[in-house]
C-alpha positions as CSV (number, residue, x, y, z in Angstrom):
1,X,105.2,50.9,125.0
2,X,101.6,50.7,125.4
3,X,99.5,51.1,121.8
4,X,98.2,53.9,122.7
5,X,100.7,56.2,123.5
6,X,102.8,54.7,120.0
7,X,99.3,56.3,118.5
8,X,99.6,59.5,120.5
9,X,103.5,59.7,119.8
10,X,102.9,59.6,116.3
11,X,100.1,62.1,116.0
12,X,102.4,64.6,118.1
13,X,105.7,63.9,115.4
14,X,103.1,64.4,112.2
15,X,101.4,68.0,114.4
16,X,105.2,68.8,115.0
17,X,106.0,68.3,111.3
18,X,102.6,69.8,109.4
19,X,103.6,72.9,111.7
20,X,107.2,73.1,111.2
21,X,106.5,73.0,107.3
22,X,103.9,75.5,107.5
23,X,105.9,77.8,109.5
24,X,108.9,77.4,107.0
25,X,106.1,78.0,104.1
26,X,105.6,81.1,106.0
27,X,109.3,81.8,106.7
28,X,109.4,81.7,102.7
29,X,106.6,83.9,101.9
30,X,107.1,86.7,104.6
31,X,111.1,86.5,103.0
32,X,110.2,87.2,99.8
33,X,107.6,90.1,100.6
34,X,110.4,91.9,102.6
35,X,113.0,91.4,99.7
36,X,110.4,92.8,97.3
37,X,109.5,95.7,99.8
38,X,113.4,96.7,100.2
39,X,114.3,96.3,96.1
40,X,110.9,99.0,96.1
41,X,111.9,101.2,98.8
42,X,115.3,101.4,97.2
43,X,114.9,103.1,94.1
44,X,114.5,106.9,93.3
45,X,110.6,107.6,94.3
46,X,109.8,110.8,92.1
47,X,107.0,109.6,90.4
48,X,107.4,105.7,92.1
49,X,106.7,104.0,88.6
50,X,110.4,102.5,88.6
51,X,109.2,101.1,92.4
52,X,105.8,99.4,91.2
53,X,107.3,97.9,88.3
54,X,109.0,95.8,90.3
55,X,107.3,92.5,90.4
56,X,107.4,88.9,91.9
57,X,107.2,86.1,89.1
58,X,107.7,82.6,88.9
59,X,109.4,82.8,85.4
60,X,112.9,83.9,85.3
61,X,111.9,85.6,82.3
62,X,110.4,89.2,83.5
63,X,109.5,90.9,80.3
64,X,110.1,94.9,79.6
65,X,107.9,97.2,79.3
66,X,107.6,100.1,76.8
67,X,110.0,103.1,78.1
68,X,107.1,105.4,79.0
69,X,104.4,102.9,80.3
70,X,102.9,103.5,83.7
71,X,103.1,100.7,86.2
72,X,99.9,99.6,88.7
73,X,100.7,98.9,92.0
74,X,102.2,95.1,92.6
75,X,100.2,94.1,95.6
76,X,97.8,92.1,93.4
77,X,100.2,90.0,91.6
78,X,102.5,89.4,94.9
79,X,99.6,88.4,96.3
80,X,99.1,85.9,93.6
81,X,102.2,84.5,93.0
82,X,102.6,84.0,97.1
83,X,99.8,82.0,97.2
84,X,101.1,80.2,94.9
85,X,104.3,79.4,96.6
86,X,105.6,76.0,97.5
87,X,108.1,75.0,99.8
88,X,111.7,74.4,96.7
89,X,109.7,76.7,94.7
90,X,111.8,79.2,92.7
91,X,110.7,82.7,92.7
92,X,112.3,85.3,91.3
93,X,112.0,89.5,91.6
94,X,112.5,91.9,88.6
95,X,111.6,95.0,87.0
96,X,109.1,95.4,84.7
97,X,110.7,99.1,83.3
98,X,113.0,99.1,80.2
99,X,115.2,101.8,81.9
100,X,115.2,100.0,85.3
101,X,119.0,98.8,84.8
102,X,120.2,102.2,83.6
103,X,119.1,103.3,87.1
104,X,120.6,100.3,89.3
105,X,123.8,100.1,87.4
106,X,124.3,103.5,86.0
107,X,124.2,104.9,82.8
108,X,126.2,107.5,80.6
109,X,123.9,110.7,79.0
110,X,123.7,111.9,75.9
111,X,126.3,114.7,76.8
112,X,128.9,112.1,78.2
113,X,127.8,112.8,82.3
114,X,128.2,109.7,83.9
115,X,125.3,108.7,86.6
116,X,126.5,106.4,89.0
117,X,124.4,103.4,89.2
118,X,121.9,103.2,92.9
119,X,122.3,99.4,93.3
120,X,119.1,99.1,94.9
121,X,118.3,95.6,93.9
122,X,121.3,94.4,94.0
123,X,121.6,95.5,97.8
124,X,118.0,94.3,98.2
125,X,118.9,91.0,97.0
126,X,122.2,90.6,99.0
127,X,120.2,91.0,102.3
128,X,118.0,87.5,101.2
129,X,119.8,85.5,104.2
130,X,119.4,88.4,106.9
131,X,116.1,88.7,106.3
132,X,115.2,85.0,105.9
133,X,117.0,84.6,109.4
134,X,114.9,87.5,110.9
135,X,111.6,86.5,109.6
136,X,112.3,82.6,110.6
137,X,113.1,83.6,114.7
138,X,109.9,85.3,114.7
139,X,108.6,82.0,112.8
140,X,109.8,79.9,115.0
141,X,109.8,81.8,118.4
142,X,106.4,79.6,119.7
């Protein structure tokens, strides 16, 4: 094999493999805005607080907030910890609200009526493979 096309040969496998890691970067990223956006788009929407206090994190440990406080919109810390994101990075999605569990795994009142639980993260979270196989074929289409 002549020297130059060893050259051009191995310029093509490192494009191949900058791309193929950037796509699966992206894979990653788009994954874990459209598990955010389902756990969100799952829960009750009356006044949507229980909906934005659902946040991205790279800690495991999401801390409560008070039972009446009023959560911003996430966009700018998703935004943030996404581009923070590495390829075997661990990130982890939570709520922010002290009554968020009561709502996804149900709760008894104080006059004994039981209120079945809505599962919404839970369900969110389950679809993590669906969703990274959806985003990846449109990834990896070109």
């Amino acid at each position: 094999m002549a020297k130059g096309t060893t050259k051009s040969f191995t310029a093509s496998i490192d494009k191949w493999v900058a791309d193929t890691e950037a796509a699966s970067l992206d894979t990653f990223k788009d994954s874990v805005k459209a598990i955010a956006k389902d756990a969100r788009d799952a829960q009750p929407h009356e006044t949507g607080n229980l909906a934005r206090s659902i946040v991205l994190s790279k800690d495991p440990r999401i801390p409560l907030g008070a039972n009446d406080e009023v959560f911003p919109d996430p966009a700018a810390n998703d935004a943030a910890v996404l581009a923070d994101l590495k390829l075997g990075d661990h990130v982890y999605l939570g709520s922010l609200a002290a009554y968020a569990n009561r709502i996804e795994f149900g709760h008894t009142t104080s006059t004994g009526k039981h209120v079945a639980g809505r599962f919404g993260m839970l369900t969110a979270m389950n679809g993590w493979r669906g969703v990274v196989q959806r985003v990846a074929k449109r990834a990896f289409r070109g």
